[in-house]
Every structure is written in C-alpha cells, then in structure tokens.
N, C-alpha and C positions, 0 to 999 in steps of 0.2 A: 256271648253269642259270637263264634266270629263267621266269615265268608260266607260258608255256605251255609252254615242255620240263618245266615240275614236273605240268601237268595231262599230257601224257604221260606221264609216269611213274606217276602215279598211277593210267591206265588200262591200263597196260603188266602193273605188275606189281598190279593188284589191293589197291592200301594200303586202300580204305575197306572192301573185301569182308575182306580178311586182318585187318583192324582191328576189326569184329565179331565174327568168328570166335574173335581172339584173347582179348577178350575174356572171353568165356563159359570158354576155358579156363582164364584168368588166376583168376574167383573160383571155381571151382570145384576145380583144384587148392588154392586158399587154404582155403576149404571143408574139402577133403578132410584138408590139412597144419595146418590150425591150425582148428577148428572155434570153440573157443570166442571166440578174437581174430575171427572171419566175422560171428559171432552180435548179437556186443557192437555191427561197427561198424553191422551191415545191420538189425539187431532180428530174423533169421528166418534158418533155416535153406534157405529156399527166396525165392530172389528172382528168378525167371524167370520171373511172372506179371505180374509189377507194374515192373519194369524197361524203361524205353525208352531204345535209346542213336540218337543222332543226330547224324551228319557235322557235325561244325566246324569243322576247317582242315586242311590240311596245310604244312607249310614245311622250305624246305629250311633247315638248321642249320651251326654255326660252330661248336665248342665249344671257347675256348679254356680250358677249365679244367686241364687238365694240358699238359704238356710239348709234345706234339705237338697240332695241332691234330684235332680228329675232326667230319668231314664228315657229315650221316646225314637222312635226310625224315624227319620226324615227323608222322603220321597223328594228331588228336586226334579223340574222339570224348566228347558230354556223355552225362551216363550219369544218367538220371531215375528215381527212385524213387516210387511214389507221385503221379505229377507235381511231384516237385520234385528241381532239379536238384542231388545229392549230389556226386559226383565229377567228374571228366573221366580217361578213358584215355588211353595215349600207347605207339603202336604206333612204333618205329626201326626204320629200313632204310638198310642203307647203300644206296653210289649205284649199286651192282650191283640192287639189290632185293631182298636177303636179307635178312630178319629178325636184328635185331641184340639188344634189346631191351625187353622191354614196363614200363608202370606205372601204375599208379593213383593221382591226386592228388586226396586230397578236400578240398571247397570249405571255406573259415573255417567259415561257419555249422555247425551240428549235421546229423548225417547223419538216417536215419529216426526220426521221432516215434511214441515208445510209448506203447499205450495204457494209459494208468493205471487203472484202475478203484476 
C-alpha cells in the first residue's frame, strides 16, 4: 500500500471520522468502568468541554512482535486538554477496514493541571 492507496483508504472506510468517534467512546466507557483511575488521569469527571482532538497521521503498520506478522492502519489523533496537548489515540484497522483495536497513549509530561487553592 503506499501514499495514496493509504489516503484511500482512509476516505473509503472513514479512519479520521471512526477515530473521533471512537474516541469519545473509549473515555467514556473508561468513565463509566473505572471512574476513579478517569478522574485521577483527566482532573474531572466531565472532559467534553475543554477536549480538542485533531488528525495526525495515519500509517500503515508491520507488527512484527509476535509470531506471525499483523498487518493494520493506524489512525492517530492528539487529544488536547485545556490547550495542552495530554495524550494521543490510536484507532487499528485492519486492511479490510474493520476496526481491530483502540488506545490511548499519554504523553511523558503530566496530564491536566489542578487547581490548587
């Protein structure tokens, strides 16, 4: 696949659109399944006000880490808090376009800044 057969696919099967999407579901079951580990990383129960996430790459993948090798597009999108950039997500497709996998990688620095009073 290279360039432009990965920018079709991207407009084929919707990665940046499915990438937002999945997002919102991602912290929200987290939310729902682990409240206090949501709380801790985001500072707030509600992060849908102050959240901007924005397209930053996609590429097609190699992974030889196990046995067999596993083929898959990965959709990344930075995910801004506050205006500051906290994580990045990462939407997997395999080369059908199905959704394989999602994750959340947050950056070295500290995620949101509490206010201390």
């Amino acid at each position: 696949m290279n360039a432009v057969e990965l920018e079709k696919f991207a407009k084929q099967y919707n990665s940046f659109e499915k990438a937002h999407e999945g997002f919102w579901v991602y912290v929200n079951s987290w939310l729902s399944d682990e409240p206090e580990e949501f709380v801790e990383a985001f500072n707030s129960n509600d992060i849908s006000t102050s959240t901007k996430l924005s397209n930053e790459r996609i590429a097609l993948v190699i992974n030889y880490r196990w046995d067999d090798p596993i083929y898959f597009v990965q959709t990344t999108l930075n995910v801004e808090i506050n205006e500051r950039e906290i994580a990045q997500y990462h939407l997997l497709q395999t080369l059908d376009g199905e959704d394989m996998d999602d994750g959340l990688s947050f950056s070295n620095v500290c995620f949101v800044p509490r206010n201390i009073d």
